[in-house]
N, CA, C and O atoms as a Tinker XYZ file with bonds, in Angstrom:
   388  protein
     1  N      0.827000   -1.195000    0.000000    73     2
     2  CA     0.000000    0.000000    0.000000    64     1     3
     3  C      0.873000    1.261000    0.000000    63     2     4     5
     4  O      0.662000    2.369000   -0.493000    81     3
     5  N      2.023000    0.727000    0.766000    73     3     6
     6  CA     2.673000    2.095000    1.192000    64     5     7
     7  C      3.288000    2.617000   -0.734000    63     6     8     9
     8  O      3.011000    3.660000   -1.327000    81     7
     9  N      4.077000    1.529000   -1.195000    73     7    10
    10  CA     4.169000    1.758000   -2.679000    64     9    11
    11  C      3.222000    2.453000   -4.102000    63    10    12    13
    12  O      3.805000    2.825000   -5.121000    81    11
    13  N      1.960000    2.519000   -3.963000    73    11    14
    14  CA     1.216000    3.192000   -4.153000    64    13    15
    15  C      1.353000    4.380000   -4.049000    63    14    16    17
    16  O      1.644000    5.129000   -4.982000    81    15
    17  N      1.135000    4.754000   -2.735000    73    15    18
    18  CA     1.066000    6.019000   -2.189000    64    17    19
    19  C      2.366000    6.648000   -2.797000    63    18    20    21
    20  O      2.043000    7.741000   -3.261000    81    19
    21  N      3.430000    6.460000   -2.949000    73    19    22
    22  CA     4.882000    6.882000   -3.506000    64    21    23
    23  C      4.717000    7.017000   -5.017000    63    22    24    25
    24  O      4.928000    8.112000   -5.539000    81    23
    25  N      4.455000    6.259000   -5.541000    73    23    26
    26  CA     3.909000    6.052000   -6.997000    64    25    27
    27  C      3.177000    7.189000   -7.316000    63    26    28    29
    28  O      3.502000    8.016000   -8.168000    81    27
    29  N      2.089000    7.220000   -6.550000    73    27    30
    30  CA     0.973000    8.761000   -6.852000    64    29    31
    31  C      1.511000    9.931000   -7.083000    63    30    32    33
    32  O      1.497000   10.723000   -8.025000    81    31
    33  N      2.252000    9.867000   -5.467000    73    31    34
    34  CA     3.534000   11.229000   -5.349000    64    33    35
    35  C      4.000000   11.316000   -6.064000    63    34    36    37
    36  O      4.000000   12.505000   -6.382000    81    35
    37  N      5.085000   10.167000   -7.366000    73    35    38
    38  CA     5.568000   10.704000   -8.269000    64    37    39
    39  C      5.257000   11.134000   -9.259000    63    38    40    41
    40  O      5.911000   12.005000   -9.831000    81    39
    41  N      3.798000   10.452000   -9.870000    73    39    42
    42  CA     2.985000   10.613000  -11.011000    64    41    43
    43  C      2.749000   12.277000  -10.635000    63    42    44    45
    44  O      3.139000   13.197000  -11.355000    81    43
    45  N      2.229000   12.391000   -9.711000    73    43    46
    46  CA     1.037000   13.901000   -9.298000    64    45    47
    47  C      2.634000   14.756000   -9.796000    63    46    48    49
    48  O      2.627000   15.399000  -10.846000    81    47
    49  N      3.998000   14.673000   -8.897000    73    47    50
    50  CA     5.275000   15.613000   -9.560000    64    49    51
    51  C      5.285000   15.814000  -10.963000    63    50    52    53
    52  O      5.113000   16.923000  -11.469000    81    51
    53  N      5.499000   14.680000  -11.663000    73    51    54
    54  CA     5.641000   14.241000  -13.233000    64    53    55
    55  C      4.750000   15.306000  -13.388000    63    54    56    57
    56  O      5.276000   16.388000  -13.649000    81    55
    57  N      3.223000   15.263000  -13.268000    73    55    58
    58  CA     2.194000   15.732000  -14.199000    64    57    59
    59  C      2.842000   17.347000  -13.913000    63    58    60    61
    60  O      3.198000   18.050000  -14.859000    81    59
    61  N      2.919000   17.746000  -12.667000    73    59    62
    62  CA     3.268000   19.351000  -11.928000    64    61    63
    63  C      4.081000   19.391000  -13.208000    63    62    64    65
    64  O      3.371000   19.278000  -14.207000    81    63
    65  N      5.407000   19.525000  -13.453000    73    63    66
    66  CA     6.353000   19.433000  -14.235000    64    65    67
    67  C      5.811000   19.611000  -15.833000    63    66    68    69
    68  O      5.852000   20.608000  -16.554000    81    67
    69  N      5.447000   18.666000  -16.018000    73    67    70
    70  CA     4.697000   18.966000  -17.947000    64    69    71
    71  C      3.978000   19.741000  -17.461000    63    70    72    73
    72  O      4.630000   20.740000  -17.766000    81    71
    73  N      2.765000   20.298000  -16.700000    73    71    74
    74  CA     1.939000   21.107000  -16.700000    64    73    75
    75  C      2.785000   22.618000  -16.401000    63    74    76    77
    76  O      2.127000   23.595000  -16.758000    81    75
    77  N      3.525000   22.790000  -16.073000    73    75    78
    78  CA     4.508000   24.133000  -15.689000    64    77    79
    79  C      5.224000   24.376000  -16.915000    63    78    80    81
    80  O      5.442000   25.501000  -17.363000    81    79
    81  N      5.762000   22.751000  -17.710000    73    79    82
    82  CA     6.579000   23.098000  -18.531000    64    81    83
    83  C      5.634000   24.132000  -20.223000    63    82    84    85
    84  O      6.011000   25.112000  -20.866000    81    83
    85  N      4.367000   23.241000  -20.337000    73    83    86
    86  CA     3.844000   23.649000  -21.677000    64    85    87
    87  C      2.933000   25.085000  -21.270000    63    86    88    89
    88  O      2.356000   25.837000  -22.055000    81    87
    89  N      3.019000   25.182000  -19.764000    73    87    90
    90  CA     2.495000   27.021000  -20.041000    64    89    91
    91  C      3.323000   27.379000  -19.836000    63    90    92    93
    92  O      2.806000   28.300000  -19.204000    81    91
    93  N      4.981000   27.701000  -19.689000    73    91    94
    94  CA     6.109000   28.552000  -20.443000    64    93    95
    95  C      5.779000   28.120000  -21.866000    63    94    96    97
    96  O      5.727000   29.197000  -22.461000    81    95
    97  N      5.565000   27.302000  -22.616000    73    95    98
    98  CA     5.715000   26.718000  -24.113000    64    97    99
    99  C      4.122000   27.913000  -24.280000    63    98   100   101
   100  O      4.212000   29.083000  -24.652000    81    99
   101  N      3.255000   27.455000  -24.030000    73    99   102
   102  CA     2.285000   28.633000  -24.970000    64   101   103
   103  C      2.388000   29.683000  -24.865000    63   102   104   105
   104  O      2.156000   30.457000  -25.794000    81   103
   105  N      2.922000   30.197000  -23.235000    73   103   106
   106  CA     2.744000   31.548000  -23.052000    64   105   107
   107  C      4.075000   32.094000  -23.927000    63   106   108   109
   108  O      4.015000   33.316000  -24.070000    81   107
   109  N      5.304000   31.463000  -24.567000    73   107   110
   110  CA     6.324000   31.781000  -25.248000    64   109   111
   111  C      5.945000   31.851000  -26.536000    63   110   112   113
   112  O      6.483000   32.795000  -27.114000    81   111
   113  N      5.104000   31.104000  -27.313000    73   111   114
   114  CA     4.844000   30.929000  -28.561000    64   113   115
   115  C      4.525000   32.389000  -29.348000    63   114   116   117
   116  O      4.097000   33.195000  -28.522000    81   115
   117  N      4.589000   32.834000  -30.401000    73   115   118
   118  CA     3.959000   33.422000  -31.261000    64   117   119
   119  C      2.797000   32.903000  -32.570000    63   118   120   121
   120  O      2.077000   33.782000  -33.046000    81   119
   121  N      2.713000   31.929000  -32.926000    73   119   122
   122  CA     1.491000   30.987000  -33.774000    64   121   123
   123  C      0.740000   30.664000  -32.581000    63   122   124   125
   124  O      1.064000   30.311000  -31.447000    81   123
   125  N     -0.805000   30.980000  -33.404000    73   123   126
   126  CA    -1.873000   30.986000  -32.530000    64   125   127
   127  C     -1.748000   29.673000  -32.080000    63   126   128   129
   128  O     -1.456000   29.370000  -30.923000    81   127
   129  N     -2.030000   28.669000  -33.249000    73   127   130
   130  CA    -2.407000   27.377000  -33.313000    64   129   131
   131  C     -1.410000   26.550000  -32.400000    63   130   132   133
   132  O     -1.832000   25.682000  -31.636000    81   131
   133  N     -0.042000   26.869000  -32.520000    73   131   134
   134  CA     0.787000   26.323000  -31.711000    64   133   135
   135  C      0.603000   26.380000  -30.070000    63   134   136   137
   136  O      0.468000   25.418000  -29.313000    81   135
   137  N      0.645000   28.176000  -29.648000    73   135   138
   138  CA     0.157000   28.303000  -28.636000    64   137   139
   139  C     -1.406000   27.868000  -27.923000    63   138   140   141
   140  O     -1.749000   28.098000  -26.763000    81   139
   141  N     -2.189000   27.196000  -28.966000    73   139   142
   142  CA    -3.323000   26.660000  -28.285000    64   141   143
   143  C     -3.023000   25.402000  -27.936000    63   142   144   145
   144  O     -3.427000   24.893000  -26.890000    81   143
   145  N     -1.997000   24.576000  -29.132000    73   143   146
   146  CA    -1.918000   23.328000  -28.862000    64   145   147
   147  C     -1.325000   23.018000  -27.313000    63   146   148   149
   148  O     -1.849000   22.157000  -26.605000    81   147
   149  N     -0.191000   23.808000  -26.880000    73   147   150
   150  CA     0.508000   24.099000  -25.832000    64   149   151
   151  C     -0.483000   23.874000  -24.942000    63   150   152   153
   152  O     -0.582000   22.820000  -24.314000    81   151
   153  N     -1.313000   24.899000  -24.829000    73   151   154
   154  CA    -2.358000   25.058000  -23.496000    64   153   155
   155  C     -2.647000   23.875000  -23.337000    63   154   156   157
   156  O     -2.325000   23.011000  -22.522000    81   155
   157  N     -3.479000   23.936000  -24.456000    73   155   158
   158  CA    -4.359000   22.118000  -24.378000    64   157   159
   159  C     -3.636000   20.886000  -23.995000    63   158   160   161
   160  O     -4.165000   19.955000  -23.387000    81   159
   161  N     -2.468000   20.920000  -24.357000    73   159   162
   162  CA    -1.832000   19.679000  -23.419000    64   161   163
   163  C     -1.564000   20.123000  -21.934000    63   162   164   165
   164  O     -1.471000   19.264000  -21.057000    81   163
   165  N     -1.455000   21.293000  -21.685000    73   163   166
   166  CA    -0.793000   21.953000  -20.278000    64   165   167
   167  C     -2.235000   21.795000  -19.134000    63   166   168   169
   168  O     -2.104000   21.777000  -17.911000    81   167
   169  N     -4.100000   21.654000  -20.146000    73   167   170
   170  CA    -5.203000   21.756000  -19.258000    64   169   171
   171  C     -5.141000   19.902000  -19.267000    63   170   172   173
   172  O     -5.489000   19.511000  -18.153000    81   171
   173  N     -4.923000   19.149000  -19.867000    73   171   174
   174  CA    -4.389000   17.759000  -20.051000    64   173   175
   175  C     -3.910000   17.188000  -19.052000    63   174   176   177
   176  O     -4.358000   16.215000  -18.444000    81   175
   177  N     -2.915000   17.835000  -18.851000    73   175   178
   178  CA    -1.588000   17.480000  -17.761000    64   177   179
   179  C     -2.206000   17.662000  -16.475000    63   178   180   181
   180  O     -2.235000   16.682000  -15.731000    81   179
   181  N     -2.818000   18.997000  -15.997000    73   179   182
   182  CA    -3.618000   19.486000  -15.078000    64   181   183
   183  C     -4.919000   19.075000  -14.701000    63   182   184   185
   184  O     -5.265000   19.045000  -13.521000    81   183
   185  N     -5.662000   18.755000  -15.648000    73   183   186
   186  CA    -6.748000   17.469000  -15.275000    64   185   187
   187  C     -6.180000   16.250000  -14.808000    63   186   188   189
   188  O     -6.726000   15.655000  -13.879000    81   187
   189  N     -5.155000   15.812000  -15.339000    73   187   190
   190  CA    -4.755000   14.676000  -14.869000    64   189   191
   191  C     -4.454000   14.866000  -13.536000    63   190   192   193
   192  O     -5.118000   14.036000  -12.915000    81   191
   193  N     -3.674000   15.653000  -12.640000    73   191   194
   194  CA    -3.074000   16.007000  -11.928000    64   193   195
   195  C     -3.912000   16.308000  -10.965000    63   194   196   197
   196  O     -3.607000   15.900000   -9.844000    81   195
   197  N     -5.130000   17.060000  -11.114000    73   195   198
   198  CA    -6.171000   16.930000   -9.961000    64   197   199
   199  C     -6.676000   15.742000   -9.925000    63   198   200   201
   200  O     -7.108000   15.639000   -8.777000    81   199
   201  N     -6.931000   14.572000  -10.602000    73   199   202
   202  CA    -7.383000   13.358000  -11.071000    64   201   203
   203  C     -6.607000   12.925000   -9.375000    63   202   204   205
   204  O     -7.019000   12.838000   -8.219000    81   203
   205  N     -5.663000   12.795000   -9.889000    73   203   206
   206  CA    -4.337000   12.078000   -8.762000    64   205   207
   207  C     -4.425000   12.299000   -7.659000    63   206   208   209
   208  O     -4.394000   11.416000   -6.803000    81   207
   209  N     -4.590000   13.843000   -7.353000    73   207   210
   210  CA    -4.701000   14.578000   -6.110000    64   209   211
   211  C     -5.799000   13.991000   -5.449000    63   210   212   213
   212  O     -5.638000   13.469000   -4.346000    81   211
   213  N     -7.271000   14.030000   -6.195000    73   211   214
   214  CA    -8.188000   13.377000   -5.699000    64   213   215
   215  C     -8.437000   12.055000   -5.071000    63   214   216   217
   216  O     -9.127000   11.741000   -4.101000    81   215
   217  N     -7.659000   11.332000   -5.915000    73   215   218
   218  CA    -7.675000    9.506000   -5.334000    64   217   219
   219  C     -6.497000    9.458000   -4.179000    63   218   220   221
   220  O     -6.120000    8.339000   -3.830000    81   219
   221  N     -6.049000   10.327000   -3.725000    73   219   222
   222  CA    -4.884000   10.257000   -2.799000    64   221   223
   223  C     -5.905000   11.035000   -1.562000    63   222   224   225
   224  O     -6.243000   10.658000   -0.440000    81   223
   225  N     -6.148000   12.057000   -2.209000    73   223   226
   226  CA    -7.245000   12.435000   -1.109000    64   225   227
   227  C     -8.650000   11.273000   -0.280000    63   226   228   229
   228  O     -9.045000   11.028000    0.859000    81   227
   229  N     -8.952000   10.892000   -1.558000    73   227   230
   230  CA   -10.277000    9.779000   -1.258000    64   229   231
   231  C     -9.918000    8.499000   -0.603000    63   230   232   233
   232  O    -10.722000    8.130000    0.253000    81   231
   233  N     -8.698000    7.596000   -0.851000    73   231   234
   234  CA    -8.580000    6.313000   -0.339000    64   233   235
   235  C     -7.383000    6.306000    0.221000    63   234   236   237
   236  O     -7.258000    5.263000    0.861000    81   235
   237  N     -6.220000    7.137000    0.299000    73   235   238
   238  CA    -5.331000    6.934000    1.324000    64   237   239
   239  C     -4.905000    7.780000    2.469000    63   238   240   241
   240  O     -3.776000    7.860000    2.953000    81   239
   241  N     -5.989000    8.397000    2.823000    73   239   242
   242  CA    -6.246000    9.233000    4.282000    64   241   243
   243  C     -7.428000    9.164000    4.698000    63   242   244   245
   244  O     -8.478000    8.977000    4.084000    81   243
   245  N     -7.158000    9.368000    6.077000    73   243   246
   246  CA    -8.622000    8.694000    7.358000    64   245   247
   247  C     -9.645000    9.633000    6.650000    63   246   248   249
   248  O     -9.418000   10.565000    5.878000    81   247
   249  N    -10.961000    9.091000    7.163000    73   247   250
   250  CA   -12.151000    9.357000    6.709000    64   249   251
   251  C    -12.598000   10.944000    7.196000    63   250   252   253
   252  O    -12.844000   11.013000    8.400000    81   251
   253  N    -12.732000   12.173000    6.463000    73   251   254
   254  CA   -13.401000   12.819000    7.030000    64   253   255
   255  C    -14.082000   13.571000    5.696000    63   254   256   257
   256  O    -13.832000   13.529000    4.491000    81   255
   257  N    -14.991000   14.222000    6.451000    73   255   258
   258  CA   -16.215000   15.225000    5.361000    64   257   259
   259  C    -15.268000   16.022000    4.238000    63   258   260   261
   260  O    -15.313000   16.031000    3.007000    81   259
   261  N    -14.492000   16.611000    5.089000    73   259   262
   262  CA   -13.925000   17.667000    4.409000    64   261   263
   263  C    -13.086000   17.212000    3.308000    63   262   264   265
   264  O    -13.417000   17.622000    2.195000    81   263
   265  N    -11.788000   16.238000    3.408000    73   263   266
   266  CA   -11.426000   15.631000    2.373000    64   265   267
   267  C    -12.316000   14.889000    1.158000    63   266   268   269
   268  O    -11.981000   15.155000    0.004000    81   267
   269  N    -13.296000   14.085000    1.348000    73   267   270
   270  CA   -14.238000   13.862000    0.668000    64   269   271
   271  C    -14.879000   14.978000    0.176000    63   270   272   273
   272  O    -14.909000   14.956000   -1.055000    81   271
   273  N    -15.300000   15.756000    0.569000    73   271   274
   274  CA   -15.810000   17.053000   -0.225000    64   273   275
   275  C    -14.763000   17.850000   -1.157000    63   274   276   277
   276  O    -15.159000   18.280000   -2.241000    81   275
   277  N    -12.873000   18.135000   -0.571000    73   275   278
   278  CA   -12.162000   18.264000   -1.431000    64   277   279
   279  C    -11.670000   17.399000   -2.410000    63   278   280   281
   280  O    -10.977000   17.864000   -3.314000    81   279
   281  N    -11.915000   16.265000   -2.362000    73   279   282
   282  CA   -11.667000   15.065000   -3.398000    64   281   283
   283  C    -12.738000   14.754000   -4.433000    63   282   284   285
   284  O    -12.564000   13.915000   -5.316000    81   283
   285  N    -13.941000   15.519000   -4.278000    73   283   286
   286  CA   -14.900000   15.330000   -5.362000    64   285   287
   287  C    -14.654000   16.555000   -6.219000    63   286   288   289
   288  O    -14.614000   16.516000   -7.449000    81   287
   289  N    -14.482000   17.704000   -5.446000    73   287   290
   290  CA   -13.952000   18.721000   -6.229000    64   289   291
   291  C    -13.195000   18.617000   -7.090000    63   290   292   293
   292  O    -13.483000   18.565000   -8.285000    81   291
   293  N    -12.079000   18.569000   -6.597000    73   291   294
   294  CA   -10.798000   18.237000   -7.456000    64   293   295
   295  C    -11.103000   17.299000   -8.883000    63   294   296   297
   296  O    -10.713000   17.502000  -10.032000    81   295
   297  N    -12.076000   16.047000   -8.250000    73   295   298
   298  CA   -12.272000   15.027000   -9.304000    64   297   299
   299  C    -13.072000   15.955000  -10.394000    63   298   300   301
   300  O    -12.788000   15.920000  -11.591000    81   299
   301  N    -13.783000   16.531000  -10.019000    73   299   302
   302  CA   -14.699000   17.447000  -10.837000    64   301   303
   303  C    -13.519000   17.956000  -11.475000    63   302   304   305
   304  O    -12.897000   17.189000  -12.210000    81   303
   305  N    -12.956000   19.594000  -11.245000    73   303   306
   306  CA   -12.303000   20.148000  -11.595000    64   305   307
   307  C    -11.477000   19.758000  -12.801000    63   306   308   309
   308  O    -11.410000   20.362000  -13.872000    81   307
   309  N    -10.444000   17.888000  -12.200000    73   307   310
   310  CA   -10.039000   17.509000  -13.285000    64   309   311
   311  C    -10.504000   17.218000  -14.334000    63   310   312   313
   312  O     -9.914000   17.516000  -15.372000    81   311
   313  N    -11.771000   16.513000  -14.335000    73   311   314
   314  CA   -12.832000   15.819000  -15.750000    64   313   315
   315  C    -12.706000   16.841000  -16.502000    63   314   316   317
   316  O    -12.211000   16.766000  -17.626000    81   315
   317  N    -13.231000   18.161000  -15.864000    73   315   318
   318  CA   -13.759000   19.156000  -16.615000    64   317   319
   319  C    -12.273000   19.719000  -17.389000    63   318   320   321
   320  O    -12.391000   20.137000  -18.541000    81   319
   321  N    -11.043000   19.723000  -16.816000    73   319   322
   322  CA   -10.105000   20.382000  -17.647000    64   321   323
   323  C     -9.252000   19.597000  -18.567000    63   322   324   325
   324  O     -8.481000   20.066000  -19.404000    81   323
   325  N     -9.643000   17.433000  -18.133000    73   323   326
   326  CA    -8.877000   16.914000  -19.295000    64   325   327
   327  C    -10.125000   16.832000  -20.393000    63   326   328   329
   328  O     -9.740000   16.695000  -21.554000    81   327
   329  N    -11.560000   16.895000  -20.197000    73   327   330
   330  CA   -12.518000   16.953000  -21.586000    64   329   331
   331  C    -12.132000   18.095000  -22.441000    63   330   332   333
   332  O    -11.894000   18.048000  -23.648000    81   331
   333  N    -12.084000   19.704000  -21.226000    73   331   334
   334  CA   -11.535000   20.390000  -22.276000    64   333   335
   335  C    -10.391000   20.867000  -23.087000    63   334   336   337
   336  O    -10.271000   21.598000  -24.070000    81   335
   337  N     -9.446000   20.066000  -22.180000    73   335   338
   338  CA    -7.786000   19.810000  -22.769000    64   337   339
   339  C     -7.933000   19.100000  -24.344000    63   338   340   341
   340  O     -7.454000   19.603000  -25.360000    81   339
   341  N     -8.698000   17.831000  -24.292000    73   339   342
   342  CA    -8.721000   17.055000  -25.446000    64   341   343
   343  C     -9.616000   17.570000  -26.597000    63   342   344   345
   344  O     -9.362000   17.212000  -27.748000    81   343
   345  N    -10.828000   18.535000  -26.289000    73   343   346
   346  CA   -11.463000   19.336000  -26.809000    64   345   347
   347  C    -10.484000   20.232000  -27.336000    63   346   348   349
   348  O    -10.776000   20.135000  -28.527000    81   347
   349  N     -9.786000   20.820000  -27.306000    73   347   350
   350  CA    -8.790000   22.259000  -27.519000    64   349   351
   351  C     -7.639000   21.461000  -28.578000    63   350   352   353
   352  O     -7.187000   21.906000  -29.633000    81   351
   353  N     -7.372000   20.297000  -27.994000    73   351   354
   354  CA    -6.117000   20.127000  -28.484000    64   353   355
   355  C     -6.503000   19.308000  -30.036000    63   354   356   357
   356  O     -5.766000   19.300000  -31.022000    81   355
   357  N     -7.620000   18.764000  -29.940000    73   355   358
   358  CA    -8.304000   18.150000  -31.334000    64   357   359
   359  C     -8.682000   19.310000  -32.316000    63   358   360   361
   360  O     -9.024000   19.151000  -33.487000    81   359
   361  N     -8.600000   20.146000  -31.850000    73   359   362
   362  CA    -9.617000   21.602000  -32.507000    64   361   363
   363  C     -7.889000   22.522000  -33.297000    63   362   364   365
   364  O     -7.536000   22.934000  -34.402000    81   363
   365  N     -7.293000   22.438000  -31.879000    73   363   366
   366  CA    -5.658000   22.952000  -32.862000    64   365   367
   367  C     -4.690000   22.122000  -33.472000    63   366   368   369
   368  O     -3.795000   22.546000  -34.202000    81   367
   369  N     -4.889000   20.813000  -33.140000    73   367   370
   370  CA    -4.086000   20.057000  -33.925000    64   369   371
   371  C     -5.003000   19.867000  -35.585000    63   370   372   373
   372  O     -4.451000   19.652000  -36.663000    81   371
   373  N     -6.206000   19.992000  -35.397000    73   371   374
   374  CA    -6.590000   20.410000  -37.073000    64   373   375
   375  C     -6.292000   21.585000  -37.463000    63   374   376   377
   376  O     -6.216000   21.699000  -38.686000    81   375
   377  N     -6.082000   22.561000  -36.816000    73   375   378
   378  CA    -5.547000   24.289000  -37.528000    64   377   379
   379  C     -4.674000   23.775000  -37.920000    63   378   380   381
   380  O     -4.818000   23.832000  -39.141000    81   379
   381  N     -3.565000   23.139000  -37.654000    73   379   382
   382  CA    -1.790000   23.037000  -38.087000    64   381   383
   383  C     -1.744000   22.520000  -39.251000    63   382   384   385
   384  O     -0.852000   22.815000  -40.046000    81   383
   385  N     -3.034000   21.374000  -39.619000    73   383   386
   386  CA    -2.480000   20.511000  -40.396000    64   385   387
   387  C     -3.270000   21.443000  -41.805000    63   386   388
   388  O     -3.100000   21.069000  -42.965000    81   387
């Protein structure tokens, strides 16, 4: 169990990392299309990343309201920013081509 929990930690870093790295990448860009593609993997990375946060919140700490109420959030939060990550990034990866 305890391996898990370490695993998460590194995944949830990993995602921090690409998600920091591709908003320097859009916010640097000059092409629209490029700089959207950027975002859209960077709201990607960041859905994922609350994704993580959430299941670490929900099943590997003691039971209380408040975490459960911040762990549905989060779960929310993420859905909503990897649908519209993959939304964005389908929409600018057809501008390019």
């Amino acid at each position: 169990m305890f391996w898990i929990q370490i695993l998460l930690f590194v995944l949830i870093c990993i995602t921090l990392a690409v998600s920091v790295y591709f908003s320097f990448r859009s916010r640097r860009e000059t092409e629209t299309a490029k700089r959207g593609l950027y975002a859209a993997r960077m709201n990607i990375c960041m859905g994922l990343m609350l994704i993580l946060i959430a299941v670490t919140q929900l099943f590997f700490f003691s039971e209380s309201s408040f975490r459960r109420i911040f762990g549905t959030i989060c779960v929310l939060l993420g859905l909503f920013n990897l649908f519209a990550g993959i939304r964005n990034h389908g929409h600018f990866d057809r501008m390019l081509r």
